[in-house]
C-alpha positions in Angstrom: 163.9 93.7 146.2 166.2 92.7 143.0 164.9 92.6 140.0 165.4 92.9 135.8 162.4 93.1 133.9 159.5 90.9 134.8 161.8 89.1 137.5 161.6 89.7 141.3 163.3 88.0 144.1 165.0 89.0 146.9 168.6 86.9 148.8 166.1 86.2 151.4 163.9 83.8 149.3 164.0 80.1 149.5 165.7 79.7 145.6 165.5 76.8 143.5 167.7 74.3 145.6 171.2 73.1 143.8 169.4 69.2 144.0 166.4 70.7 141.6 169.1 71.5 139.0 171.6 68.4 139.2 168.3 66.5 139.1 167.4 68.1 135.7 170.9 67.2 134.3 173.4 70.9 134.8 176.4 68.0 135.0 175.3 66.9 131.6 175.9 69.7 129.9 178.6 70.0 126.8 182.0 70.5 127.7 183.4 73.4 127.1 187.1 73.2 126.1 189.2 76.2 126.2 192.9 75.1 125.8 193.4 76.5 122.1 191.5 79.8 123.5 193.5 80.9 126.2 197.2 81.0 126.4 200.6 84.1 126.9 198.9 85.4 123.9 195.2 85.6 125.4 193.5 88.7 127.4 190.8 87.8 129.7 188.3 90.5 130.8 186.0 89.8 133.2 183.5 91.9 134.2 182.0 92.1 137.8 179.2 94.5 138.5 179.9 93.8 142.6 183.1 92.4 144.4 182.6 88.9 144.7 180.5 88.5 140.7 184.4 87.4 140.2 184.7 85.0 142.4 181.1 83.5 142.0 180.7 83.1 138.3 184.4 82.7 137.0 187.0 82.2 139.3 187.7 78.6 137.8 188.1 80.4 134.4 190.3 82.9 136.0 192.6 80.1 137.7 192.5 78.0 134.4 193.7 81.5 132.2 196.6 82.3 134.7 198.2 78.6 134.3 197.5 79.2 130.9 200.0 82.4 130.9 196.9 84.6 130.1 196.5 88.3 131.1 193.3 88.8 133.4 192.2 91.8 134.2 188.7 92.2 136.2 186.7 95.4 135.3 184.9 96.0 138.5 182.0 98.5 138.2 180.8 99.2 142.0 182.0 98.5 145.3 178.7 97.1 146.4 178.1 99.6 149.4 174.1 98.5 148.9 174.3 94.8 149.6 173.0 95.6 152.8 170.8 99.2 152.6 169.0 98.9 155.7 172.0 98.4 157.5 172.1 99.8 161.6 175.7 98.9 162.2 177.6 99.6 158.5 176.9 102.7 156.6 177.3 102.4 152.8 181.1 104.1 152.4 182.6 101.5 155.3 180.8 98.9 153.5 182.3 100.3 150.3 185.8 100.0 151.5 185.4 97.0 153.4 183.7 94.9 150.5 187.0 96.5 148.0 189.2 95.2 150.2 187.9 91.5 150.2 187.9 92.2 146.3 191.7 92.3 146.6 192.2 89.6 149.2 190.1 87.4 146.6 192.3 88.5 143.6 195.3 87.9 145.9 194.6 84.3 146.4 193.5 84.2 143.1 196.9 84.8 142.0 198.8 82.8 144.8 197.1 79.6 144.3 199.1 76.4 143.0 198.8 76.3 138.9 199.1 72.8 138.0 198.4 73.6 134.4 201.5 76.3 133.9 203.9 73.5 133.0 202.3 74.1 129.6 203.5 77.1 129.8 207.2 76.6 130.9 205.8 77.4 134.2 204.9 80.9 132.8 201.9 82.4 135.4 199.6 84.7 134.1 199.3 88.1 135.3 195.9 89.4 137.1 195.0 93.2 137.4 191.6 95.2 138.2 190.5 98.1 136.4 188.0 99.4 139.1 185.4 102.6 137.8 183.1 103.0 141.6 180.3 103.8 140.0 177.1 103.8 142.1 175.6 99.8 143.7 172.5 99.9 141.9 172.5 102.5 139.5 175.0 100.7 136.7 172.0 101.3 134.0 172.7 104.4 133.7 176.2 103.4 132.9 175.9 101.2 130.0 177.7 102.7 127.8 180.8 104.3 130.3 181.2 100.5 131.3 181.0 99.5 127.7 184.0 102.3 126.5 185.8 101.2 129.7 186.0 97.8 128.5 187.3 98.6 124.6 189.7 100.7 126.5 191.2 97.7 128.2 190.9 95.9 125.0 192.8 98.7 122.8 195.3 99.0 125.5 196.7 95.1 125.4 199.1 93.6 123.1 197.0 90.3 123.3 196.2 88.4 120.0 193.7 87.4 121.4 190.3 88.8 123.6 188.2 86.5 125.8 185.6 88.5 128.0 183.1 87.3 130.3 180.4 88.5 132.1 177.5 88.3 134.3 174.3 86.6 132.2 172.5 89.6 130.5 169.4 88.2 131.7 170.7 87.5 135.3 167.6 89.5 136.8 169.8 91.5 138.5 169.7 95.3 137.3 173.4 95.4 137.6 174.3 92.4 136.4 172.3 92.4 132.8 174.0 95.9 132.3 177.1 94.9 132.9 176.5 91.9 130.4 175.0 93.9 128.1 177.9 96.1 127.5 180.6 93.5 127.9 178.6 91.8 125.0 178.6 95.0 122.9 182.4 95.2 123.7 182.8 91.7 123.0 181.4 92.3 119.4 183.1 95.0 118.3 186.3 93.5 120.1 185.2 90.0 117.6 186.2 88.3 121.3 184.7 85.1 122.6 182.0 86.0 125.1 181.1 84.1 128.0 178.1 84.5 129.9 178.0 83.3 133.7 174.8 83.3 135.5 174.8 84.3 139.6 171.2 84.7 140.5 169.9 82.9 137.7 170.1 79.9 139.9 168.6 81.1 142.6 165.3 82.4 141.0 164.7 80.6 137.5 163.2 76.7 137.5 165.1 73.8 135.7 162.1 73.2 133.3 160.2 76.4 133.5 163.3 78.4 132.1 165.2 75.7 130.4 167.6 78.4 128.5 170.5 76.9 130.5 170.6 73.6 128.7 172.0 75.9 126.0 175.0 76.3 127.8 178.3 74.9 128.4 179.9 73.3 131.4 183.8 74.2 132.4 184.9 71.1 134.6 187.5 72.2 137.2 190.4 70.5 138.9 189.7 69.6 142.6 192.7 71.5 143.3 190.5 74.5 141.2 188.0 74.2 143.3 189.7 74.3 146.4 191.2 77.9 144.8 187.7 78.9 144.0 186.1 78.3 147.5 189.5 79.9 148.8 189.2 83.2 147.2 185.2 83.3 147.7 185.7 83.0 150.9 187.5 86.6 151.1 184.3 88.0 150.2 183.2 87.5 154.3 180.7 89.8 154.3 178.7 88.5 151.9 178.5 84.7 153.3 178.4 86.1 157.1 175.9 88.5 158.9 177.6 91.7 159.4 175.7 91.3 162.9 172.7 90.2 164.9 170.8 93.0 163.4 167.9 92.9 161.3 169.1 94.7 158.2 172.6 92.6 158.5 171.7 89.3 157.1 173.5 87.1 155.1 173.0 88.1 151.7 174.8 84.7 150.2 173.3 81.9 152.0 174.4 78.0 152.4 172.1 77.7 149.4 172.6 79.9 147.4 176.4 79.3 147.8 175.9 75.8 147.1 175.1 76.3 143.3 179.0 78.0 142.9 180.8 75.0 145.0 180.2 72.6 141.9 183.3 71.1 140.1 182.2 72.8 136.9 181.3 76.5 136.2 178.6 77.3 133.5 178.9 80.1 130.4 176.8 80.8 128.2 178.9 81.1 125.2 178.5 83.7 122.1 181.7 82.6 119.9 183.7 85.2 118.2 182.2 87.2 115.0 179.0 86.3 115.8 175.6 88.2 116.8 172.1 87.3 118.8 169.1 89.1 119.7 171.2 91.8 121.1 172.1 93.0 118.7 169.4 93.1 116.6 168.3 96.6 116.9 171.5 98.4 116.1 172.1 96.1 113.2 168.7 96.4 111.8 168.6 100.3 112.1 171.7 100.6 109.8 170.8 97.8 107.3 167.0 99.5 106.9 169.2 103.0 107.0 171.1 101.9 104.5 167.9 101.3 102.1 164.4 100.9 102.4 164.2 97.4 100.9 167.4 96.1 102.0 165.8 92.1 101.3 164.2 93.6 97.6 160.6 92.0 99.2 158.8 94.1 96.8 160.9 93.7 93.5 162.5 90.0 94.0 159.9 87.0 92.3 161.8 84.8 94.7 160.3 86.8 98.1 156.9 87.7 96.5 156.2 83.7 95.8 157.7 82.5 99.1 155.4 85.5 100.9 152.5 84.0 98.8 153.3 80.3 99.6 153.5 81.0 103.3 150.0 82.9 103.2 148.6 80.4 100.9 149.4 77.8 103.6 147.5 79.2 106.1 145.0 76.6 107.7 141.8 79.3 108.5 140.3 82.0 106.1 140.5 84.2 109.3 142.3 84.7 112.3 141.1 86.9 115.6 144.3 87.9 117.0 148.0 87.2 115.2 151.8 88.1 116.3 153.8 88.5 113.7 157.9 88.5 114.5 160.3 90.6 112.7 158.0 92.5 110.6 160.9 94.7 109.0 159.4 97.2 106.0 155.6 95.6 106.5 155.4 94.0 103.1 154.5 90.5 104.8 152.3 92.6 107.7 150.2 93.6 105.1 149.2 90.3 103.4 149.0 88.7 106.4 146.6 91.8 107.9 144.1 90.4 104.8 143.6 87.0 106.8 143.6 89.0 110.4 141.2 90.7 112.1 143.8 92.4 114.9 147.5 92.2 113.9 150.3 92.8 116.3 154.0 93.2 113.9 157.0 93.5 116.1 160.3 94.3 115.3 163.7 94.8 116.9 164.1 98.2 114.7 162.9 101.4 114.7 164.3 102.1 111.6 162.2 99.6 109.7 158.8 100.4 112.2 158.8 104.0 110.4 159.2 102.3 106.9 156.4 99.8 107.8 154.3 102.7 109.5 154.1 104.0 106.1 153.5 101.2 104.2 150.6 100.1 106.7 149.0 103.6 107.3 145.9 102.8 105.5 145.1 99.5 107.1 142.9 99.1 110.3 143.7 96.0 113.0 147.3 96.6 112.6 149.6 97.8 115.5 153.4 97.8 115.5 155.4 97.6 118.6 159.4 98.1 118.8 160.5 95.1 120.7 163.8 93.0 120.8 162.5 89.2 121.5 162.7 86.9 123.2 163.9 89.8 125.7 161.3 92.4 125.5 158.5 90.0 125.7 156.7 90.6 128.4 156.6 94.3 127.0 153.6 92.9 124.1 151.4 92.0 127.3 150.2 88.6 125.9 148.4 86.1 128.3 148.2 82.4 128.1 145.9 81.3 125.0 145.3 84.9 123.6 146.8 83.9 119.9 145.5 82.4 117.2 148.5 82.5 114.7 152.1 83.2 115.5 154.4 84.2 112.3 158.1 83.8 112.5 159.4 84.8 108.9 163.0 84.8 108.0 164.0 86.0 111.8 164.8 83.0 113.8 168.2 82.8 112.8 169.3 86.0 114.4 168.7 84.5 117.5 170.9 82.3 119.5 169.6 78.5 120.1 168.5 79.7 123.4 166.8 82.8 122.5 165.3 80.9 119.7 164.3 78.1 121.7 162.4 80.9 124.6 160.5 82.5 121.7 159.2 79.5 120.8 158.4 78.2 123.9 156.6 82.0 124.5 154.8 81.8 121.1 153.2 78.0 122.8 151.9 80.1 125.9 150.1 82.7 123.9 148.6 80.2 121.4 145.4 78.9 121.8 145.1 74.8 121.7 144.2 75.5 118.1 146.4 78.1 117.2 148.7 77.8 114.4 152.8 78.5 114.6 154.2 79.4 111.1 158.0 79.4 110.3 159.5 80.5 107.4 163.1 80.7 106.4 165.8 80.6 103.9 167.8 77.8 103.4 171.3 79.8 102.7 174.6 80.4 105.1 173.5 83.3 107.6 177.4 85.0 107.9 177.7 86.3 111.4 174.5 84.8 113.3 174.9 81.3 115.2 171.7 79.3 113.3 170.8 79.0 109.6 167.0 77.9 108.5 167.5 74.0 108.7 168.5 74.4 112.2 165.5 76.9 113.4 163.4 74.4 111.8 164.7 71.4 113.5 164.5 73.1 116.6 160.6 74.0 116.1 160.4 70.1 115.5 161.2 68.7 118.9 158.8 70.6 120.5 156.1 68.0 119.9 153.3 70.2 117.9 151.1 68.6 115.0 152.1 69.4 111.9 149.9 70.8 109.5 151.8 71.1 106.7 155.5 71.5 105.5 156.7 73.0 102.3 160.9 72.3 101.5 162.4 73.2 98.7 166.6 74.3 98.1 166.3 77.9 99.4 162.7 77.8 101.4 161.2 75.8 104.5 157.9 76.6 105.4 156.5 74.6 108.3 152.9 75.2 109.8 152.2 73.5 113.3 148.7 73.3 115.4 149.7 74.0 119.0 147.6 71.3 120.9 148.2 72.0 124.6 151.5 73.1 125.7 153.4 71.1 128.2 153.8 73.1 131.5 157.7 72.4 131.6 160.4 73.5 129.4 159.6 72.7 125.5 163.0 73.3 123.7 166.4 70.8 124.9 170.0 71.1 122.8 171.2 68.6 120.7 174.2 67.0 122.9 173.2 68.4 126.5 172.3 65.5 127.5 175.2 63.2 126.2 178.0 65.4 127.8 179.5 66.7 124.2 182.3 68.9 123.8 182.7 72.2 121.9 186.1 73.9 121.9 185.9 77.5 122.3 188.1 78.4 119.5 186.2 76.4 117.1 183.4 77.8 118.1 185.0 81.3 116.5 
């Protein structure tokens, strides 16, 4: 059994066939252009929690940064000895050295194959190296942070002006693979590198419309003569498309299927562009900006925060509301008006540091529980059903997310409502430095996904918006501007 948080699947399910995904539009998605991102200049870490992540998720990317002149270098974590743990015929240290040395065969054709880009170049061919740490199949969460070190390492020891890393998807639903994205993603930050994101399992186990985060993403259309080079060097990775034998135990782990959804002419990243910060990173920011003072936003001495708390409470539909969420809670000074209007409020926040402040501030009301959770990640952690909500409260914290995030927590806040029950955003209208959205965009993006509107309040710095849920429809909710008109977004641009 696989699994990352609430997700569970195993290689030997059925999956969500590759037609279920062209059929929702995956070939529609925006270009993404990365010719003023990689070049002689560039270093390209990619990070594979197995032998064979490589070769699945970025081995276009890794063709296109060699004609480009690029240094690659692949940080491989394990040497996948438990792809097949019940085994009869391979124990786990032959499997270990067998599956490293189709890594090398797969880097080795990697590196031979034609470059018909490098005349950009002068014919210059990038180099390709792998930084290789065996640290145990399965166990990389314990690692996070030795992976994460190992990466800034690579990183600090390149002459490259420039860092692109990518990374498994850090909600991939693979143990391995979200902890390897998560600490490429912390290096990535501190490195101020693009990141992209490539899903493996993703597309095995998630549904076009159910978990529409993907239409967030970019596409990276490759060369037929790309993806010749691609299926070439997956191939190496024979025991992983090929029963080790007749055994039970020995199965294919990557089936026709399954291998179907990486023989497309395009590869997928989610992209995180350079200097800038989502959900994960919210707890570690938010500790040291409540560390730093315990009213970092001045909610209890600014006029401008006291009236825009008021406004947003004032436009409250209901004198009352049974059960409320509200999201990003920081110090508690909008907990506790809204806990006046509540009879059981759940506040959530991504910091500890500003639970403790907000602990003190709410210790004399009753109905009011706090909960340390990063969302949209952690929430299945708040244990909310369908329809348990009456009021959802999303105040000045939906532009820390990234349009995907955003777009989940919103389509999460639908579930838990009640037909009747009320979503409330509330936002500044200012530039957000160093976090992908600002509050015209968060607001938009609550607009398309078809609520009633209640009532709206605009004004230079402040949109408030109030919607009625109304019955939620049972596919995805939130789509991104351009996703569906094949747009492009260069890289570089991007940060």
């Amino acid at each position: 059994m696989i699994g990352a948080a609430s997700v569970e699947f195993t290689h030997l399910d059925t999956g969500t066939p590759e037609a279920a995904w062209r059929e929702a539009g995956i070939e529609h998605l925006p270009t993404l252009a990365l010719e003023d991102a990689l070049g002689p200049e560039t270093l390209l870490i990619v990070g594979a929690a197995h032998p064979d992540d490589e070769c699945l998720g970025a081995a276009g990317l890794i063709l296109r940064a060699l004609a480009a002149g690029a240094a690659v270098r692949i940080l491989l974590c394990t040497w996948g000895e438990a792809s097949h743990p019940a085994s009869p015929s391979v124990q786990p240290p032959a499997l270990a050295e067998l599956r490293r040395a189709e890594f090398h065969e797969a880097l080795r054709r990697l590196r031979t194959s034609p470059s018909p880009g490098a005349e950009a170049t002068g014919g210059q061919q990038g180099s390709i190296e792998s930084v290789e740490l065996g640290l145990g199949d399965g166990q990389l969460s314990e690692s996070i942070d030795f992976i994460a070190d190992a990466a800034a390492k690579i990183v600090r020891d390149s002459p490259a002006q420039r860092v692109v890393i990518a990374a498994p998807y850090r909600r991939d639903g693979h143990t391995d693979h979200d902890t390897v994205g998560a600490a490429l993603a912390r290096a990535a930050a501190e490195a101020d590198a693009l990141l992209l994101e490539f899903p493996i399992w993703f597309w095995h186990w998630a549904h076009p419309m159910r978990d529409s985060e993907w239409r967030h993403w970019m596409r990276l259309p490759l060369s037929p003569a790309e993806t010749e080079a691609k299926a070439a060097a997956l191939d190496a990775h024979a025991s992983q498309l090929h029963a080790l034998s007749d055994e039970i135990g020995d199965e294919t782990v990557l089936g026709a299927s399954q291998v179907e959804h990486f023989s497309r002419s395009f590869e997928v990243f989610r992209l995180t562009a350079s200097a800038t910060r989502d959900a994960g990173s919210a707890s570690h920011t938010f500790d040291g900006v409540h560390a730093d003072a315990d009213d970092p936003w001045d909610l209890r001495s600014s006029w401008y925060e006291r009236r825009k708390l008021a406004l947003m409470v004032g436009m409250l539909p209901d004198e009352t509301y049974r059960r409320a969420l509200e999201i990003g809670c920081s110090i508690g000074e909008s907990t506790a008006a809204l806990a006046e209007r509540c009879d059981h409020l759940l506040a959530v926040d991504a910091s500890a540091t500003a639970l403790g402040l907000a602990a003190a501030r709410l210790a004399e009301l009753t109905g009011v529980d706090l909960a340390k959770a990063t969302l949209p990640h952690d929430w299945d952690s708040l244990g909310l059903g369908p329809g348990q909500l009456d009021l959802v409260v999303v105040s000045e914290t939906g532009y820390y997310l990234a349009e995907d995030e955003l777009c989940e927590l919103l389509a999460n806040s639908r579930r838990a409502l009640s037909p009747t029950g009320v979503l409330v955003l509330c936002h500044w209208r200012g530039p957000i430095d160093g976090w992908p959205l600002d509050g015209d965009r968060v607001h938009a993006l609550a607009a398309r996904l078809g609520m009633r509107s209640l009532a709206s309040y605009s004004e230079d710095e402040t949109l408030i918006d109030v919607y009625e849920n109304g019955v939620p429809p049972s596919g995805g909710f939130c789509f991104a501007s351009g996703a569906a008109s094949g747009a492009q977004q260069s890289a570089s641009a991007a940060g």
